[in-house]
Structures are given as structure tokens and as C-alpha cells.
Z-matrix of the N, CA and C atoms (Angstrom, degrees):
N
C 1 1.441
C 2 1.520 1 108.33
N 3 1.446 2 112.21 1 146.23
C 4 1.499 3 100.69 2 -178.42
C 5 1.618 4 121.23 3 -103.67
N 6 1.340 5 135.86 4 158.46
C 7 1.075 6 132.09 5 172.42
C 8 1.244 7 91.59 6 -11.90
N 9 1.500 8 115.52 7 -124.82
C 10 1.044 9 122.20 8 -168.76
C 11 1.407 10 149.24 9 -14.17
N 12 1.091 11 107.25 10 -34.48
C 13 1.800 12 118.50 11 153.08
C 14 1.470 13 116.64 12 -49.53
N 15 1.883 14 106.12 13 -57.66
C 16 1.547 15 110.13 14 171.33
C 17 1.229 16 94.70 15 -71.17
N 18 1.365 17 151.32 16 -57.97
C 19 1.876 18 120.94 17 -162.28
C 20 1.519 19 98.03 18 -33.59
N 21 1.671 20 128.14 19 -47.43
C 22 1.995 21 121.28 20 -129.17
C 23 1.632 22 69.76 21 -89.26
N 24 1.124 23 126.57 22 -50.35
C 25 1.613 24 124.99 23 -161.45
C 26 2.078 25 111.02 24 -62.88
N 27 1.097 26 100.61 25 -32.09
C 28 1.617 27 103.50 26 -179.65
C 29 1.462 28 119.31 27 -85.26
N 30 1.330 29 128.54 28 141.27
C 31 1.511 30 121.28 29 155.35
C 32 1.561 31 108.59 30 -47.79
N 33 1.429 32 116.51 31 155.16
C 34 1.105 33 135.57 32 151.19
C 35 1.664 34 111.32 33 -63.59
N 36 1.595 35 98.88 34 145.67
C 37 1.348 36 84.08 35 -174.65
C 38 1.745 37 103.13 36 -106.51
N 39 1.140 38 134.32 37 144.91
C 40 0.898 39 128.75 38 -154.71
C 41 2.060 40 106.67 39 -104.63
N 42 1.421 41 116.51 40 116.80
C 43 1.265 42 107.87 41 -152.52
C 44 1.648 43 95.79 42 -127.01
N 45 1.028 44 116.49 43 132.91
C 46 1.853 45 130.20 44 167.84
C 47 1.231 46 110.04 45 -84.90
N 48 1.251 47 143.79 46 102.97
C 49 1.233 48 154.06 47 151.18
C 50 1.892 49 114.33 48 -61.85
N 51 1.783 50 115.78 49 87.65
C 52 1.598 51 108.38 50 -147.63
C 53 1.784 52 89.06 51 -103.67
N 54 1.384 53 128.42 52 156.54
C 55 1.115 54 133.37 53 175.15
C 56 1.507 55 90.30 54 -140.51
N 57 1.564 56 108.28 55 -160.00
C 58 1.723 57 113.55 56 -165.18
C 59 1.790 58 77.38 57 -101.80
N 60 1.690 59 110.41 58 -57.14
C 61 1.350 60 112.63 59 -139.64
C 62 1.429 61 112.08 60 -106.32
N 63 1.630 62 109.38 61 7.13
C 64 1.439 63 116.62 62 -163.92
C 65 1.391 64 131.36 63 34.80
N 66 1.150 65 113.14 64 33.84
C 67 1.493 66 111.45 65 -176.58
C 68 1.606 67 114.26 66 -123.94
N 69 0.998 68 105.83 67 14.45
C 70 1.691 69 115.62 68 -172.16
C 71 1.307 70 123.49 69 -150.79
N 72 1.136 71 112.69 70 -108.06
C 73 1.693 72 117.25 71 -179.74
C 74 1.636 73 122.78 72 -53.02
N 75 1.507 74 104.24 73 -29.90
C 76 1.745 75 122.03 74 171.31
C 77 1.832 76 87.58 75 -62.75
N 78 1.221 77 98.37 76 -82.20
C 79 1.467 78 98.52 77 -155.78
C 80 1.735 79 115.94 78 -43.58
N 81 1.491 80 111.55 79 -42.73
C 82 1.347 81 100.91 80 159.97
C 83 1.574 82 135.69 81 -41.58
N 84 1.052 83 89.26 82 -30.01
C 85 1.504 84 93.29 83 -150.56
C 86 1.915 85 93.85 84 -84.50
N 87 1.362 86 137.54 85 -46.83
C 88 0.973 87 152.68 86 87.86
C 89 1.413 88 111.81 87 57.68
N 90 1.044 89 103.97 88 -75.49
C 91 1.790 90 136.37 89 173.48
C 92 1.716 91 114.43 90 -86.64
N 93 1.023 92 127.16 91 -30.90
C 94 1.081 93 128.98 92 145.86
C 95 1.338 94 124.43 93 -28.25
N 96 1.819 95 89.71 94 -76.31
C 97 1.988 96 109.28 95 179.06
C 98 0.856 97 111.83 96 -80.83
N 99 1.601 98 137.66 97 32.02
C 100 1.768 99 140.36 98 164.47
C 101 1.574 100 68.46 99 -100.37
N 102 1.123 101 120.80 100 -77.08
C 103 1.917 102 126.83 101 -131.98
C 104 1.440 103 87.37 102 -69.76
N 105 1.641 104 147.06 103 -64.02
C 106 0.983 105 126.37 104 -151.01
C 107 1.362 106 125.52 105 -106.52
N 108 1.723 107 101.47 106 13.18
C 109 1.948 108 118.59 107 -156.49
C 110 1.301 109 100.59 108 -124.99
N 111 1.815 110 119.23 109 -31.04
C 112 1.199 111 122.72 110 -135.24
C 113 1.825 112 98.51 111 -66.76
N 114 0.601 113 103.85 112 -3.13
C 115 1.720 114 98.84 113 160.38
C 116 1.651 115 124.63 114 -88.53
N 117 1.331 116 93.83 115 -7.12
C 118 1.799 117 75.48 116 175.93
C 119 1.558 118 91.68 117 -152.76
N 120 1.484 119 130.94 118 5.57
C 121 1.335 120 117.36 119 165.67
C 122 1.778 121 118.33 120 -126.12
N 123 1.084 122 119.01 121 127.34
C 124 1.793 123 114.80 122 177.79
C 125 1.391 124 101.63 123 -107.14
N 126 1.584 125 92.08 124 91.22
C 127 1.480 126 126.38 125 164.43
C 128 1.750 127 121.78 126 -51.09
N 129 1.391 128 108.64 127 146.35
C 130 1.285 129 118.10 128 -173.95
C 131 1.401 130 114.07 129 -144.39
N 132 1.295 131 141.78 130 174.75
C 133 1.548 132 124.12 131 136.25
C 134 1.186 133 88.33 132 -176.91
N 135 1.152 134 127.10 133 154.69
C 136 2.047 135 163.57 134 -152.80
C 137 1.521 136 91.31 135 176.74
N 138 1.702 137 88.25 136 163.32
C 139 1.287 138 124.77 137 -165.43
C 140 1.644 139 97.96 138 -128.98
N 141 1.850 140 95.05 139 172.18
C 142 1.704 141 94.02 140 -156.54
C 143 2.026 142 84.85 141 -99.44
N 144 1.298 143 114.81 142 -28.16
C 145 1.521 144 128.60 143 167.12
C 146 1.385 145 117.12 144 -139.33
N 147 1.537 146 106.15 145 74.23
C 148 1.438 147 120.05 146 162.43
C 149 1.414 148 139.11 147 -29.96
N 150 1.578 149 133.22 148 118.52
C 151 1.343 150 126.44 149 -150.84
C 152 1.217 151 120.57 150 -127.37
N 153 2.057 152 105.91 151 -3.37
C 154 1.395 153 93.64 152 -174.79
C 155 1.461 154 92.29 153 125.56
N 156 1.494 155 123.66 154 140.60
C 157 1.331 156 118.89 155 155.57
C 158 1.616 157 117.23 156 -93.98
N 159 1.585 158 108.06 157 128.54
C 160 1.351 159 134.12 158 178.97
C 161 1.757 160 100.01 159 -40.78
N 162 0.915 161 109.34 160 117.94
C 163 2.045 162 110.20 161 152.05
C 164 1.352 163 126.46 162 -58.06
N 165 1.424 164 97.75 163 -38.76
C 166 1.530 165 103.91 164 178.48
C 167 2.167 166 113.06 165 -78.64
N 168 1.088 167 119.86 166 -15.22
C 169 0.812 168 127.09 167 138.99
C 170 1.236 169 144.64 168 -14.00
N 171 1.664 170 78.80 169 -96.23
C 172 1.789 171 111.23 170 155.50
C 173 1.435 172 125.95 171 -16.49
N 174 1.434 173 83.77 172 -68.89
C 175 1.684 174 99.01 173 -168.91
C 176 1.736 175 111.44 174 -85.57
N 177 1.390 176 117.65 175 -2.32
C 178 1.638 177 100.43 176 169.22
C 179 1.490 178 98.61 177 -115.61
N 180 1.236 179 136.44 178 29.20
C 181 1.172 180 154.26 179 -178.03
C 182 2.091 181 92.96 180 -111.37
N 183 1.334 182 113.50 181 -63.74
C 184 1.277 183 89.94 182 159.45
C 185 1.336 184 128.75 183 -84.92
N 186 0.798 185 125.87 184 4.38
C 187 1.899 186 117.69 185 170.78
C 188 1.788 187 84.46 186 -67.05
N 189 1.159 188 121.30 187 -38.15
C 190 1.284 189 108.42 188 -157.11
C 191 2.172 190 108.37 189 -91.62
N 192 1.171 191 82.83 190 13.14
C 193 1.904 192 102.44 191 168.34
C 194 1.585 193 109.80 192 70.68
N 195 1.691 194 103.13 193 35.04
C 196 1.687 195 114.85 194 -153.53
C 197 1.720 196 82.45 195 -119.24
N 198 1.017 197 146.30 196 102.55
C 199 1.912 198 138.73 197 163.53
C 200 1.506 199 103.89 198 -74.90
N 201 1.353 200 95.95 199 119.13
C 202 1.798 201 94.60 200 -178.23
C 203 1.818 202 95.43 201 -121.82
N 204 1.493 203 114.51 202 -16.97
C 205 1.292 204 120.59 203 169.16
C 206 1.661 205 123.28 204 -18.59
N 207 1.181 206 97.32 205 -37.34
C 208 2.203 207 100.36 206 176.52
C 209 1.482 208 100.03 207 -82.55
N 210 1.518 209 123.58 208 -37.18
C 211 1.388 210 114.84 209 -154.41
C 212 1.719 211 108.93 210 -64.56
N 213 1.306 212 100.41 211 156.27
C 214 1.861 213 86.80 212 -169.31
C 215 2.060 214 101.75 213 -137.04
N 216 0.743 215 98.21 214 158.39
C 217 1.469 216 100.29 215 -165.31
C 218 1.475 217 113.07 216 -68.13
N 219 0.905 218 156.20 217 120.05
C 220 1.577 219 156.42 218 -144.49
C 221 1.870 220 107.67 219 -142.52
N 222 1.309 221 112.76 220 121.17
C 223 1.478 222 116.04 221 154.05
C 224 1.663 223 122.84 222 -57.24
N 225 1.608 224 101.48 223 131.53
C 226 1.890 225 105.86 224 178.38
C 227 1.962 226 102.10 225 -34.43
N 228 1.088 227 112.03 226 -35.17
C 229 1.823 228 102.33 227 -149.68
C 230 1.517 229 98.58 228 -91.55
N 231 1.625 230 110.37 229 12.12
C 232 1.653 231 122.03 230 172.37
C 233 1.440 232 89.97 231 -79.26
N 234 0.986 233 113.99 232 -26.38
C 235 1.862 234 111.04 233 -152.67
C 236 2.215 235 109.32 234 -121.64
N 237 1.549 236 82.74 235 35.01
C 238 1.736 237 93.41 236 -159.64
C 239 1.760 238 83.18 237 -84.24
N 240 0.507 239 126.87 238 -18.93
C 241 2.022 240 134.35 239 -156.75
C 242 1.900 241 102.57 240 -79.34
N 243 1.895 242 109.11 241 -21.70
C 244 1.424 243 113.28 242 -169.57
C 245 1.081 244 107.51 243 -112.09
N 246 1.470 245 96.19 244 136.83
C 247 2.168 246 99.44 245 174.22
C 248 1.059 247 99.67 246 -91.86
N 249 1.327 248 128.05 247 99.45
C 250 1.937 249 129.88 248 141.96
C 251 0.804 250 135.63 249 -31.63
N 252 1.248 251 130.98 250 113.90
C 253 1.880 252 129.05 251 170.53
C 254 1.466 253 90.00 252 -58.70
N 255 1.478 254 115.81 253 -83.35
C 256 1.672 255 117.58 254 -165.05
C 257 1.873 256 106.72 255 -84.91
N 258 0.972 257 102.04 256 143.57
C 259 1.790 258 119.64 257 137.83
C 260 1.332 259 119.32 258 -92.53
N 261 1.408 260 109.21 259 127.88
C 262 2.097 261 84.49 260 170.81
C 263 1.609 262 85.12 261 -133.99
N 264 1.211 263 117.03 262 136.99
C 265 1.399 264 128.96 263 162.07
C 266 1.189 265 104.17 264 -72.64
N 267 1.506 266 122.92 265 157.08
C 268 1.301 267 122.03 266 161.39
C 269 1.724 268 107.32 267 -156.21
N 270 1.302 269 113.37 268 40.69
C 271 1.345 270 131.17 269 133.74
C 272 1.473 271 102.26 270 -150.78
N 273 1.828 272 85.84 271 175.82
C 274 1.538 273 104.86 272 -166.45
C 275 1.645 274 96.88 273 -78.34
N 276 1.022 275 119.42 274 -39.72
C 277 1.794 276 108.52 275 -171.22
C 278 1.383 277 122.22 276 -61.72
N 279 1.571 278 101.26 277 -39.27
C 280 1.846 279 116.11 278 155.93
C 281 1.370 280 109.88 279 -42.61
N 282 1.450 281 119.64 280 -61.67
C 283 1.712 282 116.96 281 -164.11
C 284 1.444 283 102.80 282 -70.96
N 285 0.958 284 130.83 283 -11.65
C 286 1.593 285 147.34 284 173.72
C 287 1.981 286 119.17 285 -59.90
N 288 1.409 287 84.94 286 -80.89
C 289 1.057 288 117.87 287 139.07
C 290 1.788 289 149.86 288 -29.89
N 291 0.907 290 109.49 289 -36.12
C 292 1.417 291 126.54 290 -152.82
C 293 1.698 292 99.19 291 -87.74
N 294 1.209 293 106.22 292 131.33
C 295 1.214 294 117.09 293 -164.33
C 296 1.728 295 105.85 294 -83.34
N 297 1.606 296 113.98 295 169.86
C 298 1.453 297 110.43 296 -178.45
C 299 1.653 298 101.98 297 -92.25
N 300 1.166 299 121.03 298 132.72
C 301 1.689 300 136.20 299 -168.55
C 302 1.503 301 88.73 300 -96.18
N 303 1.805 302 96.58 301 139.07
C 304 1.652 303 85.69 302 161.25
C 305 1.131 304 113.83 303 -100.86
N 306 1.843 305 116.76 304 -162.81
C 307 1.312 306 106.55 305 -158.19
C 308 1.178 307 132.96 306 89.51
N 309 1.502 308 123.01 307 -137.41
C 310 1.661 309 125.62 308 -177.30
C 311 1.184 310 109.84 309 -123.78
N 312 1.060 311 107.62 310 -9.91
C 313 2.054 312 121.39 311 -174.74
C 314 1.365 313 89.33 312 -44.36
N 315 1.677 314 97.81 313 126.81
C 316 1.253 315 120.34 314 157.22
C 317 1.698 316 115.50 315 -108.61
N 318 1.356 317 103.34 316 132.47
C 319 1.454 318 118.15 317 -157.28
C 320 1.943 319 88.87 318 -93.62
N 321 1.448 320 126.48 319 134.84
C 322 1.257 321 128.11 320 163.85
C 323 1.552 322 118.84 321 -141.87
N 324 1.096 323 111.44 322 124.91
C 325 2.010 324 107.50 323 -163.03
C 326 1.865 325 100.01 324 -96.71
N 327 1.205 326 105.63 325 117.99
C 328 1.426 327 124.88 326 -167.57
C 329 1.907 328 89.43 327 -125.62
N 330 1.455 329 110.79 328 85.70
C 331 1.607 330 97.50 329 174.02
C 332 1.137 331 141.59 330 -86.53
N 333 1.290 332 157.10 331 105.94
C 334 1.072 333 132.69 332 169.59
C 335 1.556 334 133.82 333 -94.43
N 336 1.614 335 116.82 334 156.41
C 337 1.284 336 106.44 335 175.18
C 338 1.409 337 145.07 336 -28.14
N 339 1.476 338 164.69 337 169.88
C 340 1.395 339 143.79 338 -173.49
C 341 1.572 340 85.59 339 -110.78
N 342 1.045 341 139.40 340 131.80
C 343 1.768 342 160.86 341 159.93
C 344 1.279 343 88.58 342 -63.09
N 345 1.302 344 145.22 343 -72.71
C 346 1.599 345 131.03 344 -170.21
C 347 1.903 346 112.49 345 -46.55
N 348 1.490 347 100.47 346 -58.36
C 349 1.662 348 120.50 347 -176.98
C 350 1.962 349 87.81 348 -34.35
N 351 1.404 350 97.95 349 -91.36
C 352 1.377 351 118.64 350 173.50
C 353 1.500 352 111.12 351 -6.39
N 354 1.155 353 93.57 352 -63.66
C 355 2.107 354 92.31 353 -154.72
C 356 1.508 355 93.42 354 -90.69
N 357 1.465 356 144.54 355 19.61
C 358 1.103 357 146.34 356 174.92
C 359 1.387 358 111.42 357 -70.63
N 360 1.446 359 111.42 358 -39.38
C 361 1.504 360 124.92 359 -175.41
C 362 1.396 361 121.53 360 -103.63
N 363 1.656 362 101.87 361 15.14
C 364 1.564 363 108.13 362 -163.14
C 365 1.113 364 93.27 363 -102.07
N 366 1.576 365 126.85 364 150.03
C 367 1.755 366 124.13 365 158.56
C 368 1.277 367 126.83 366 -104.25
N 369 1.149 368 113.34 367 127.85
C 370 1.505 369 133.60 368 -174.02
C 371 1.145 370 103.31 369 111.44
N 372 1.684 371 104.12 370 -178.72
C 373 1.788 372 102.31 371 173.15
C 374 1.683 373 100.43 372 -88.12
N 375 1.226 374 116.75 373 -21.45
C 376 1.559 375 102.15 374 -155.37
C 377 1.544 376 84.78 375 -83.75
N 378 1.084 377 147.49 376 -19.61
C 379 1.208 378 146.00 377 -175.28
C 380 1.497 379 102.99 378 -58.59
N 381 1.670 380 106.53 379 -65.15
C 382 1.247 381 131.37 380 174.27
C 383 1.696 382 99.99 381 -19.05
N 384 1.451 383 102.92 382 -84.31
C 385 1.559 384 134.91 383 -179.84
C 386 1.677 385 103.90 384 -15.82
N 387 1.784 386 99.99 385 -68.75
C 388 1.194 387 96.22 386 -158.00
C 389 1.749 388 104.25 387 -52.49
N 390 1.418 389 116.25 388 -50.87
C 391 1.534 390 118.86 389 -163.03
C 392 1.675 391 100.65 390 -35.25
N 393 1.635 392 118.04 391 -48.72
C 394 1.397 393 118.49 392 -175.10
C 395 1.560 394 111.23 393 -69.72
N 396 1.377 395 119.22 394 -18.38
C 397 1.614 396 118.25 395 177.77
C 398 1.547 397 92.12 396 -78.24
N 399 1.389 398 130.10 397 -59.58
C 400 1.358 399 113.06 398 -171.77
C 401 1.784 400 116.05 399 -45.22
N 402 1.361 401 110.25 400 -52.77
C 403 1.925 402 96.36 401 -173.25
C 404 1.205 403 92.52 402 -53.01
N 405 1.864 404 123.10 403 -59.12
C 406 1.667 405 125.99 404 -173.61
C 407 1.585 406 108.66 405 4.77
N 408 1.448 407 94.28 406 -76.04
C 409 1.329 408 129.69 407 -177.80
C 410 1.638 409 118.65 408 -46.43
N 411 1.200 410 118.12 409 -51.00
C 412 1.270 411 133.07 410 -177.44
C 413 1.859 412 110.37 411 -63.52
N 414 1.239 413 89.35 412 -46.63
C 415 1.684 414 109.49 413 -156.89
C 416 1.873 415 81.61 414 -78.44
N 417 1.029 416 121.96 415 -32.51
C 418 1.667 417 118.08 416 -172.99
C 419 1.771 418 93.87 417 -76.43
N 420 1.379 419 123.43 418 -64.65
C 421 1.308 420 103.51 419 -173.20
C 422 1.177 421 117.48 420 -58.98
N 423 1.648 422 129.69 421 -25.73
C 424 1.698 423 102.88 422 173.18
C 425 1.398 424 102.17 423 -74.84
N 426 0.974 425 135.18 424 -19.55
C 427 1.891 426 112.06 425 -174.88
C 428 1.662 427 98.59 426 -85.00
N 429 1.198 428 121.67 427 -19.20
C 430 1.835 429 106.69 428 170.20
C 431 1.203 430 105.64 429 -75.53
N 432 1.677 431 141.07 430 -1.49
C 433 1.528 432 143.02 431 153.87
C 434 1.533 433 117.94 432 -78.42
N 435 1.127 434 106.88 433 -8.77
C 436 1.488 435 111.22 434 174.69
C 437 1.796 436 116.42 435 -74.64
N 438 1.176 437 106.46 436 142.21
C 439 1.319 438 142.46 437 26.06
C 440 1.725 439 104.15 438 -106.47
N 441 1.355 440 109.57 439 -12.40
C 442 1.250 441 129.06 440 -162.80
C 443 2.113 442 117.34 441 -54.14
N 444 1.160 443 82.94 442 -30.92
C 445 1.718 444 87.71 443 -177.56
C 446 1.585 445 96.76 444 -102.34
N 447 1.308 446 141.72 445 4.74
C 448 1.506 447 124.14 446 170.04
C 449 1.567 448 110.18 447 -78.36
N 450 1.681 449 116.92 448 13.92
C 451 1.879 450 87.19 449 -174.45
C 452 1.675 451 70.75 450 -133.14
N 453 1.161 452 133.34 451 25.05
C 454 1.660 453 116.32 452 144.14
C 455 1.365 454 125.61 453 -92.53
């Protein structure tokens, strides 16, 4: 059977992409698995203290032909109503943090660097930029491993 036959034949699996502040690496990641999953994952992500979605973000999220511009930063207890197959942390204060889901949700900590932390010490903006193109980057190749690397 081919991919695609099993995507129409399988549930979607339904995945939380959790950060502290929802404004960055969640939301990427998020946006990622709409654009490159949305056939076999129904993507989510909130934060445990939501802050706003990042601009800088934004904008290397579209250089990268990804519009995250609508997405808006959301608290976990926005999203208390859905049973999750996955949790994936994607900072350390989240996996810290991160509350017990009921249900079957399986919790997995996939971290990446903070793009703000990073580009704090960088000079210029394009300097800035790149630090957020590198996670960009990072946070896109683990969701092109999905769904396949969440049960190792």
C-alpha cells in the first residue's frame, strides 16, 4: 500500500507542539507539520506562559514560504478539550514543566535552541535572523521525521 493510500486510510495523529512562551519554536514547529505533515498529522502547539507571537519568527518562517502571520500564541488549558497522541516539548523549561495529559498522550522532549537567547548577542539584524533560520531549520527537519521518529 502506498503512503498515501495509508495517509486517506489512517487517523491523523493529533500532535502538541509545547514551548514555555508560544511564540517561537512551538509555533514553528506547528507550521511546519500543517505544510509538510498535514496529511497525516493535526498539528497544535500552546505554551505553559504564553507571550505573543515573535516577528522575527514570522518573517524567517516566510522567507522559508511557511505564513505563520495568523497563528497567535495560545495557553495549554486553550487546548484542554483535545486528547493527544503526542506531546513534544521543544524547550527545556516546557519538558520541566509540562504537565501530565490525560488519556494516551505520550509526552517526548525534542529541544531546541531559544532564537531570542541566541540572537541577543548577535550583531545586526541579519545576524539576529540567521540564529532564528538555524532552529527554523532544525525544528523543520525533525517534523520531516515525523511521525516515524516519535516512538524511538
Amino acid at each position: 500500500m502506498s503512503d498515501r493510500n495509508r495517509a486517506n486510510i489512517l487517523p491523523k495523529l493529533k500532535i502538541l507542539f509545547l514551548c514555555t512562551g508560544n511564540s517561537c519554536r512551538s509555533q514553528m514547529a506547528e507550521a511546519w507539520a500543517r505544510s509538510l505533515k498535514g496529511d497525516r498529522i493535526e498539528a497544535y502547539s500552546a505554551g505553559i506562559e504564553p507571550q505573543g507571537l515573535d516577528r522575527n519568527a514570522v518573517e524567517v518562517m516566510a522567507q522559508a514560504g511557511v505564513d505563520i502571520s495568523n497563528q497567535r500564541s495560545r495557553h495549554l488549558d486553550e487546548l484542554s478539550d483535545i486528547e493527544f497522541d503526542y506531546v513534544v516539548t521543544v524547550c527545556d523549561r516546557a519538558a520541566e514543566a509540562c504537565p501530565v495529559f490525560p488519556g494516551r498522550a505520550l509526552v517526548i522532549h525534542a529541544g531546541f535552541d531559544d532564537p531570542p537567547v541566541l540572537a541577543a548577542e548577535a550583531r545586526g539584524r541579519d545576524e539576529k535572523l540567521e540564529c532564528y533560520r538555524r532552529v527554523r531549520d532544525e525544528i523543520r527537519t525533525f517534523v520531516e521525521s515525523l511521525p516515524e521518529n516519535l516512538d524511538r
